[in-house]
C-alpha positions as CSV (number, residue, x, y, z in Angstrom):
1,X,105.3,103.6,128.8
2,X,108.8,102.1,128.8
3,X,111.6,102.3,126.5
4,X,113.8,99.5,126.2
5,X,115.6,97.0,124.0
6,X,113.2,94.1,122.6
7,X,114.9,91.5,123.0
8,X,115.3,92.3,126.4
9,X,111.9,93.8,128.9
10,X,112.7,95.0,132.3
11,X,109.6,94.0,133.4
12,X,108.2,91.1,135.1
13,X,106.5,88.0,134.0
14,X,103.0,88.5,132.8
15,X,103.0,92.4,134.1
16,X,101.9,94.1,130.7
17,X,99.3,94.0,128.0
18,X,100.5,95.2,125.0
19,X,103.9,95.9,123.5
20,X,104.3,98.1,120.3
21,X,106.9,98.0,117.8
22,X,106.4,101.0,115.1
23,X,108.6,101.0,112.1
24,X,111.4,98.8,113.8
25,X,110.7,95.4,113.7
26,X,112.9,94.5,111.4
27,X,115.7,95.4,113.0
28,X,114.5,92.9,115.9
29,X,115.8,89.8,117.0
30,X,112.6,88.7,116.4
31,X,112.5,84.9,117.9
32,X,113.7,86.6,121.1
33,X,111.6,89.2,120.9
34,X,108.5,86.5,120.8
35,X,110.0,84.7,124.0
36,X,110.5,88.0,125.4
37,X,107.1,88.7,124.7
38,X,105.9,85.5,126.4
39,X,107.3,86.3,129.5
40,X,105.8,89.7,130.1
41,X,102.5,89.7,128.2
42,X,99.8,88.6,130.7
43,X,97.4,86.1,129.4
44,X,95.2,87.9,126.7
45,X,98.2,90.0,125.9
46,X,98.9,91.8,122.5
47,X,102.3,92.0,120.2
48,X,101.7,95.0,117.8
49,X,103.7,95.9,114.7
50,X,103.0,98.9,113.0
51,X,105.1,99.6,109.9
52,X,104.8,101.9,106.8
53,X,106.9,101.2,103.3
54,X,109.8,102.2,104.3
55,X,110.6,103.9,100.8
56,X,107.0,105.5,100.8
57,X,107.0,109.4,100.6
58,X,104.0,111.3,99.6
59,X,103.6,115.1,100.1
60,X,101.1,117.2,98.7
61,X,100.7,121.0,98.9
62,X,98.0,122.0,100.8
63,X,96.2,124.5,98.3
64,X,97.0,122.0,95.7
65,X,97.3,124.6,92.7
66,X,99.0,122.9,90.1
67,X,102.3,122.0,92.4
68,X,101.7,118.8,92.8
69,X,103.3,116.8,90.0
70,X,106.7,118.7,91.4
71,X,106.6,117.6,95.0
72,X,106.3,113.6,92.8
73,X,109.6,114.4,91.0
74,X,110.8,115.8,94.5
75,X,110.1,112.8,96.4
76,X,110.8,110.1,93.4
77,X,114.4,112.1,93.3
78,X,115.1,111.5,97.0
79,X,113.8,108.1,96.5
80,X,116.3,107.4,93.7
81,X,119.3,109.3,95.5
82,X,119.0,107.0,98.7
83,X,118.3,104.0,97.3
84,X,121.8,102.5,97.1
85,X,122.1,103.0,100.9
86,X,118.7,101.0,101.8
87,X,119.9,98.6,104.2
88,X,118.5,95.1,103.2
89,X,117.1,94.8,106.8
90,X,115.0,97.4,105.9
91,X,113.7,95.2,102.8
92,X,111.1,93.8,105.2
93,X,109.2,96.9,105.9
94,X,109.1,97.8,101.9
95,X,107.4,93.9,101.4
96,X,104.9,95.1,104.5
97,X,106.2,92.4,106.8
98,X,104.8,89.7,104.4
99,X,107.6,86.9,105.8
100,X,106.6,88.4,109.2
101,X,103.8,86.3,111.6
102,X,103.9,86.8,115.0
103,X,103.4,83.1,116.5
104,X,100.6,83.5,119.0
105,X,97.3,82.4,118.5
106,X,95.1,85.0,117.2
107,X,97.0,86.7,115.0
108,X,95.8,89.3,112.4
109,X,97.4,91.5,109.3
110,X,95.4,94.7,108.5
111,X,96.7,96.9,105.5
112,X,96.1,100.2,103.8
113,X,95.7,102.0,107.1
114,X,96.2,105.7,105.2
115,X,97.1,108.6,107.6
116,X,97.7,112.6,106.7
117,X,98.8,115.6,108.6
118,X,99.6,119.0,107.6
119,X,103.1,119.5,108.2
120,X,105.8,122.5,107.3
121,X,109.2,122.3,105.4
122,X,111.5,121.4,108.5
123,X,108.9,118.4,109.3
124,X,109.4,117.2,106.0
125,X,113.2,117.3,105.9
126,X,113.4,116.1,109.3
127,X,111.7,112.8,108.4
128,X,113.8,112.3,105.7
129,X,116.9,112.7,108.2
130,X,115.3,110.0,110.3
131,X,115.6,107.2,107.5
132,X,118.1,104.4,107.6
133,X,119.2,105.1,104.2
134,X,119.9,108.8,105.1
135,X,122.2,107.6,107.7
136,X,124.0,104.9,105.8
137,X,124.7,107.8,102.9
138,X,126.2,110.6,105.9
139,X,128.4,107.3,107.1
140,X,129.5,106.4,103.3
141,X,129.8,109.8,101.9
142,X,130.3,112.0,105.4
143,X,128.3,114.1,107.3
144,X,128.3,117.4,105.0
145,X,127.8,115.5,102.1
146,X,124.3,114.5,104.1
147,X,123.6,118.5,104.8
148,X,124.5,119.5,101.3
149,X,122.0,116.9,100.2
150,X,119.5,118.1,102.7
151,X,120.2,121.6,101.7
152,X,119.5,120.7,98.1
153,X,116.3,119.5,98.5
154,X,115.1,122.3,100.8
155,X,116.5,124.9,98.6
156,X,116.7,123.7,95.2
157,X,114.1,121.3,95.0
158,X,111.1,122.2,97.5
159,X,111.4,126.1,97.0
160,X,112.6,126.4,93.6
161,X,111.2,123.9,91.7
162,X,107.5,124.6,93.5
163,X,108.0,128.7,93.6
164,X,107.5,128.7,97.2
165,X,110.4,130.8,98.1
166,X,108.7,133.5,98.8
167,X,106.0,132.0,101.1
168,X,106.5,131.0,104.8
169,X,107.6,127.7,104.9
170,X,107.5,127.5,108.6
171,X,104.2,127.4,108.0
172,X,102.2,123.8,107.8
173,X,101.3,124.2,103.7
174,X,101.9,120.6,103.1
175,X,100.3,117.2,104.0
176,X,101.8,114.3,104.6
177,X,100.5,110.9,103.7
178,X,101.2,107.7,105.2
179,X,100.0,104.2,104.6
180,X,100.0,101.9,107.2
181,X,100.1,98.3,107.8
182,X,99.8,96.3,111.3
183,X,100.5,93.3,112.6
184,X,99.1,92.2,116.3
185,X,99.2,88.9,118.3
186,X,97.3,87.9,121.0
187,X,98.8,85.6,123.7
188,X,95.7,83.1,124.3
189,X,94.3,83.4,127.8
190,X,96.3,81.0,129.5
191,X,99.9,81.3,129.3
């Protein structure tokens, strides 16, 4: 596995099979990132896309007692909060990558791809530090603006609102779900 910028491969012509781009394709350059791609894919060789909406947040509690409807207002609240600081790059990801086609012959959109894992509190919070629009709030609004905010919703809206305060919330008592939708394009066999 390699790391590197997309637009960009340090690899050599036709050395690879298949290059993934998960939740960031958006942000590409992505006519390079095709010509890129036709350089080191061998022939027969996939482009993959995997995205999720990026505004798409749904956690449940695991013995599902009623709480429920208060981890919807929890995430519809941190929905609402970031939403001026969604980065319209970003918009692509929301729409599913519907503009999106990667330009190699066999090409193929698959939707609705669910996912879910049990995951604790700090999981939770640290995904929601991982979104664009989180960072674009700490730059606007500064850094301890962002922790307050990340505070508030640990505190005041995850353990309050749902009684859990008293409960270990190191411990994996939520699941997270995730849609899915990917994009893949196969180089034909002779290039």
């Amino acid at each position: 596995m390699l790391k590197s910028s997309a637009e960009e491969i340090p690899l050599p012509d036709k050395s690879i099979e298949l290059i993934i781009a998960c939740r960031s394709a958006h942000w590409f350059d992505l006519d390079k990132l095709y010509s890129e791609g036709e350089r080191v894919l061998c022939p027969g060789g996939v482009m993959t896309f995997i995205g999720t909406r990026t505004m798409s947040l749904t956690v449940e509690y695991i013995k599902d007692d009623g709480r429920n409807s208060e981890l919807v207002k929890i995430t519809d609240y941190i929905h609402d909060f970031l939403k001026p600081y969604f980065p319209p790059e970003a918009q692509a990801s929301t729409d599913e990558y519907k503009e999106i086609k990667i330009p190699y012959n066999d090409f193929k959109r698959v939707g609705g791809v669910m996912d879910s894992k049990v995951v604790n509190l700090s999981f939770i919070i640290g995904l929601i530090q991982s979104y664009s629009m989180f960072h674009n709030f700490c730059r606007v609004e500064g850094t301890q603006e962002g922790e307050d905010f990340l505070e508030n919703i640990r505190k005041n809206r995850f353990l309050t609102a749902t009684g859990l305060e008293g409960e270990d919330i190191d411990e994996d008592i939520f699941t997270l779900k995730t849609t899915y939708f990917i994009l893949m394009g196969r180089l034909n066999g002779t290039n």
